[in-house]
TIKETOR-369792 format. One record per atom (N, C-alpha, C): residue in one letter; x negated, y negated, z negated. Coordinates in steps of 0.1 Angstrom, whole numbers, plus 2048, in hexadecimal, padded with zeros to 3 digits. Atoms other than C-alpha are relative to their C-alpha. Example, Ala and Ser with C-alpha at 12.3 -4.5 7.8 and 13.67 -1.06 7.14 Angstrom:
(node A, (7F7, 80C, 800));
(node A, (785, 82D, 7B2));
(node A, (7F7, 7F4, 800));
(node S, (809, 80B, 800));
(node S, (777, 80B, 7B9));
(node S, (808, 7F5, 7F8));
//
This chain:
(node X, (804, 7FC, 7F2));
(node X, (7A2, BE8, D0E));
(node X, (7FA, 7F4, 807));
(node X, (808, 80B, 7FA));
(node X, (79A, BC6, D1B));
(node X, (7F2, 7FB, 7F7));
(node X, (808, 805, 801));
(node X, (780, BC0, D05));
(node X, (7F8, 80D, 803));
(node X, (80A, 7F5, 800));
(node X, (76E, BE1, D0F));
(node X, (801, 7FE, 813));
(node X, (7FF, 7FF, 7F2));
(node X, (776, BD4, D38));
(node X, (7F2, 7F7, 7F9));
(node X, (806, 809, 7FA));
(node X, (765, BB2, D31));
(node X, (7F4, 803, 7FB));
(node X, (80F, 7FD, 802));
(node X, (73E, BBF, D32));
(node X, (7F6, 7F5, 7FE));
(node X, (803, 80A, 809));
(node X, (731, B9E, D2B));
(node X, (7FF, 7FA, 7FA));
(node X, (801, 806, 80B));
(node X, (742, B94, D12));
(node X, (803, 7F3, 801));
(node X, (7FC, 811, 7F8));
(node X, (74A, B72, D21));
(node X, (80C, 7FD, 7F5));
(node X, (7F3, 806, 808));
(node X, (76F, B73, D10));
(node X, (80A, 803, 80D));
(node X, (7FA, 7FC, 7F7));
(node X, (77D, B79, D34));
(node X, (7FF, 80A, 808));
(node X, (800, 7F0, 7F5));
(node X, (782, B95, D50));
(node X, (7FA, 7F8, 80C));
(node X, (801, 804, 7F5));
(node X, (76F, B8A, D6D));
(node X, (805, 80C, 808));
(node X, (7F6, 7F6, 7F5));
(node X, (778, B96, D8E));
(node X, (7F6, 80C, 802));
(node X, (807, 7F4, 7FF));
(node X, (758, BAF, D8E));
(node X, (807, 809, 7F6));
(node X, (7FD, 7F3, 808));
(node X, (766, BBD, D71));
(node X, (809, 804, 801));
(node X, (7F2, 7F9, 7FE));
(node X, (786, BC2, D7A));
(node X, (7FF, 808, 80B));
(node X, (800, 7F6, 7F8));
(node X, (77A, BD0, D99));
(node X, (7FC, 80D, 7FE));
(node X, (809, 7F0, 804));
(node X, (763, BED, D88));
(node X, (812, 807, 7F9));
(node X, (7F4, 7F7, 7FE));
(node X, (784, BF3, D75));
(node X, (80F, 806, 80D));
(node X, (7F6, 7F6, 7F4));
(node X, (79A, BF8, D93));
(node X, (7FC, 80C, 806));
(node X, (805, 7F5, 7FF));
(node X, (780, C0D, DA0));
(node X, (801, 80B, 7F8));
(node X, (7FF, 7F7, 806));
(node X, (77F, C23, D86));
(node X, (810, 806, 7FC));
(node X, (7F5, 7FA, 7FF));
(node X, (7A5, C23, D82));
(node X, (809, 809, 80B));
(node X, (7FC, 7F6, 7ED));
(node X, (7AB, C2E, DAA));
(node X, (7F6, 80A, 800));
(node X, (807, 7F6, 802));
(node X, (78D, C47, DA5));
(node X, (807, 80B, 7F7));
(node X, (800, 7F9, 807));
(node X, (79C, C56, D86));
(node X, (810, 806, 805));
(node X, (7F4, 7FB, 7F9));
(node X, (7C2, C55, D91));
(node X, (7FF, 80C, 80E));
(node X, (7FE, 7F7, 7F8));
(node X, (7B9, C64, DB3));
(node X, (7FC, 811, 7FE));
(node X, (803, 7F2, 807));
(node X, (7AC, C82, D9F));
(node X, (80C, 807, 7F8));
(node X, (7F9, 7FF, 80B));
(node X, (7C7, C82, D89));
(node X, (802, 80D, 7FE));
(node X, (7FC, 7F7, 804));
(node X, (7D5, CA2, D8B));
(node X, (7F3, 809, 7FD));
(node X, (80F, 7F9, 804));
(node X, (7B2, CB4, D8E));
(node X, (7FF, 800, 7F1));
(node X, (801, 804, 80F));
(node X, (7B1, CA3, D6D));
(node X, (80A, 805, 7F7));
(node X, (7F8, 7FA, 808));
(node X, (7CE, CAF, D5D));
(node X, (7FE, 80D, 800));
(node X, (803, 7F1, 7FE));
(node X, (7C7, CD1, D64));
(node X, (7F9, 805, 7F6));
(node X, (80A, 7FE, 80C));
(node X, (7A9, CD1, D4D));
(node X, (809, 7FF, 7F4));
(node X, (7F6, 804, 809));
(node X, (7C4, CC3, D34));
(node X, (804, 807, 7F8));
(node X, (7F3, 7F3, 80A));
(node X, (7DD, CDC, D2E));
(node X, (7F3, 80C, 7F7));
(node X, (809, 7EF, 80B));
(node X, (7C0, CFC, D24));
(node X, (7FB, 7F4, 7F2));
(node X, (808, 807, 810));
(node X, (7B0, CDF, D0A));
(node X, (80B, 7FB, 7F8));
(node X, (7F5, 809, 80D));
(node X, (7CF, CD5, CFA));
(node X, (807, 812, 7FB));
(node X, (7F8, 7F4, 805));
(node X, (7D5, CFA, CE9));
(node X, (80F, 7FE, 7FA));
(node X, (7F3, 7FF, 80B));
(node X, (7F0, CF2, CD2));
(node X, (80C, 7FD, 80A));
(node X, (7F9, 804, 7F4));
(node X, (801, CE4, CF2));
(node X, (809, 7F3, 7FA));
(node X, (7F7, 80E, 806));
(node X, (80E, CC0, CDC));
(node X, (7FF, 7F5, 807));
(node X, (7FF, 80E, 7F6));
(node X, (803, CA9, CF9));
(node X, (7F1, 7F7, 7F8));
(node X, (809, 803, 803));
(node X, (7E5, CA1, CE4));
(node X, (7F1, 805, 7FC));
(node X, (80A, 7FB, 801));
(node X, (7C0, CA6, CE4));
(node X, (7F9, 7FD, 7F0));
(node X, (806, 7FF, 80D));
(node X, (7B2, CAE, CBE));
(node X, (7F3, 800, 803));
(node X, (80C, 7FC, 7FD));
(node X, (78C, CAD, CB8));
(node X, (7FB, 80E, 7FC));
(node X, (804, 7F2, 7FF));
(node X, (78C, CD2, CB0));
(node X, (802, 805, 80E));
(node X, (800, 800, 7EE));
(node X, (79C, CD6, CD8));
(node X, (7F6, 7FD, 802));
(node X, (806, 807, 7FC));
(node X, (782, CC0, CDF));
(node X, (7F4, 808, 7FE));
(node X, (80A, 7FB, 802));
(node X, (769, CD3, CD0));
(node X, (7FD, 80D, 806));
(node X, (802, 7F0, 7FD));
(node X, (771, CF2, CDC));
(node X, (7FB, 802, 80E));
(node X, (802, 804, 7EE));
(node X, (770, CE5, D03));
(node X, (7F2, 801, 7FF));
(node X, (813, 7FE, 7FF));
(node X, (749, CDC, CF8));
(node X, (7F9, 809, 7FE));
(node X, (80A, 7F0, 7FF));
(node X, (741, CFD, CEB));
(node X, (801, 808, 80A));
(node X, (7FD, 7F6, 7F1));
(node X, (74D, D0E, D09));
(node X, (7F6, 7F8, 809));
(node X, (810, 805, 7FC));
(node X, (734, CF7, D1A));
(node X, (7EF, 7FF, 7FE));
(node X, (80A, 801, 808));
(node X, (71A, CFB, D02));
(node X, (7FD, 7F6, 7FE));
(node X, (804, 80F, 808));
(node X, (71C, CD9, CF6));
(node X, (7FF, 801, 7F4));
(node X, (801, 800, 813));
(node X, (718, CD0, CCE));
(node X, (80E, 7F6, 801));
(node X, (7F3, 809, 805));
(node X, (739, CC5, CC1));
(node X, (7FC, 7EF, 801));
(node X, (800, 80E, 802));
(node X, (741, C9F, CBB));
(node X, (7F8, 7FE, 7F6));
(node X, (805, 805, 80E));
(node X, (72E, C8F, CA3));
(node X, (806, 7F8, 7FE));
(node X, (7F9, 804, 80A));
(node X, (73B, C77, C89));
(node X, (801, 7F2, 806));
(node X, (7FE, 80D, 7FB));
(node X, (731, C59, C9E));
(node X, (808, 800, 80D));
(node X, (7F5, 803, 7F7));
(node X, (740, C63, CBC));
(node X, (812, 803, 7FB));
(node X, (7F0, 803, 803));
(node X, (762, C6D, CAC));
(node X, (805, 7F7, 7FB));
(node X, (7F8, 80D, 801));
(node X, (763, C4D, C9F));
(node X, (801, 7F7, 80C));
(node X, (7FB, 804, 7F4));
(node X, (75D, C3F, CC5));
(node X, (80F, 801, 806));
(node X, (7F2, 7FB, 7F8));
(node X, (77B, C51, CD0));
(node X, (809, 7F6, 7F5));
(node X, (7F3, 800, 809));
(node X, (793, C4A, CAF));
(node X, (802, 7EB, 805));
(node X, (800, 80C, 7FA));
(node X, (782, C21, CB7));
(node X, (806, 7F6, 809));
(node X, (7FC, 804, 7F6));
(node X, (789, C23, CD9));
(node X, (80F, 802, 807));
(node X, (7EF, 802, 806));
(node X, (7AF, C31, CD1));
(node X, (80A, 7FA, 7FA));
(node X, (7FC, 802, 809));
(node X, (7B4, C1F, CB8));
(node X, (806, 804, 7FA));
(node X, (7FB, 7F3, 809));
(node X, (7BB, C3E, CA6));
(node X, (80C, 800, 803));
(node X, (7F3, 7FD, 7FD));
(node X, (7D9, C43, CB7));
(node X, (7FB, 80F, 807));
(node X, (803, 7F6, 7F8));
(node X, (7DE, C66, CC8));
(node X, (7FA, 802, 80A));
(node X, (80C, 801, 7EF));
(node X, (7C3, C73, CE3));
(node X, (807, 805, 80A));
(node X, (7F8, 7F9, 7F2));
(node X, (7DC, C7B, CFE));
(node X, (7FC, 7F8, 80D));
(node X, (803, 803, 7F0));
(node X, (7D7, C7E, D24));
(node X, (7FD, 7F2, 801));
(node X, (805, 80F, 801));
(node X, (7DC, C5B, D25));
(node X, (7F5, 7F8, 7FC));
(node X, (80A, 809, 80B));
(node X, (7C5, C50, D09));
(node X, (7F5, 805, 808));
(node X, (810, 7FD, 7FD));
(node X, (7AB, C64, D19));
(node X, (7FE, 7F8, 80C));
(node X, (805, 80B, 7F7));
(node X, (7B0, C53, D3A));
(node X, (7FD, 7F3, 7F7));
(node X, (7FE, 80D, 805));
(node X, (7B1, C34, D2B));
(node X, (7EE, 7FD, 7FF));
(node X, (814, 802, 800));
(node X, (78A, C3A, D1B));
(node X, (7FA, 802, 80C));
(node X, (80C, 7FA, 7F6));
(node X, (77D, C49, D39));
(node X, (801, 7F2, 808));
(node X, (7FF, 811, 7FB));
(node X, (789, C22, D48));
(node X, (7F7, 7FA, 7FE));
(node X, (80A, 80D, 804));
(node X, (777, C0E, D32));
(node X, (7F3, 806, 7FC));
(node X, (80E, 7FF, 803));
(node X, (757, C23, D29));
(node X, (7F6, 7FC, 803));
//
């Protein structure tokens, strides 16, 4: 996570970057629940975790094109292949 704050690349967090992330963490919190709401219908199985078939299904109902192969490796990247729950998703939507 910190290497996906610091946008330079420097090696450290300056204080701009830490500020974009607060911003975006007080933006995304004060939504939160909004946000969960979407949650619960995309997690069918109801296990607390988002699959890329969920995932996919949400895009076809938008008429998006599923994931492709490089973004599901973004996500598993930016998980570190750990489960894509609520959390995890906040988490990317932080540092993207």
């Amino acid at each position: 996570m910190f290497s996906s704050m610091d946008v330079d690349s420097s090696g450290e967090i300056d204080f701009e970057e830490f500020g974009e992330l607060m911003l975006r963490h007080r933006y995304l919190m004060s939504r939160f629940e909004e946000f969960s709401t979407y949650f619960i219908p995309i997690d069918a199985d109801k296990n607390g975790v988002l699959d890329i078939r969920e995932m996919n299904v949400v895009l076809a109902s938008v008429d998006e094109s599923p994931f492709s192969e490089e973004e599901i490796a973004f996500l598993y990247q930016k998980t570190r292949e750990k489960d894509f729950t609520w959390e995890k998703f906040i988490e990317v939507l932080l540092v993207i």
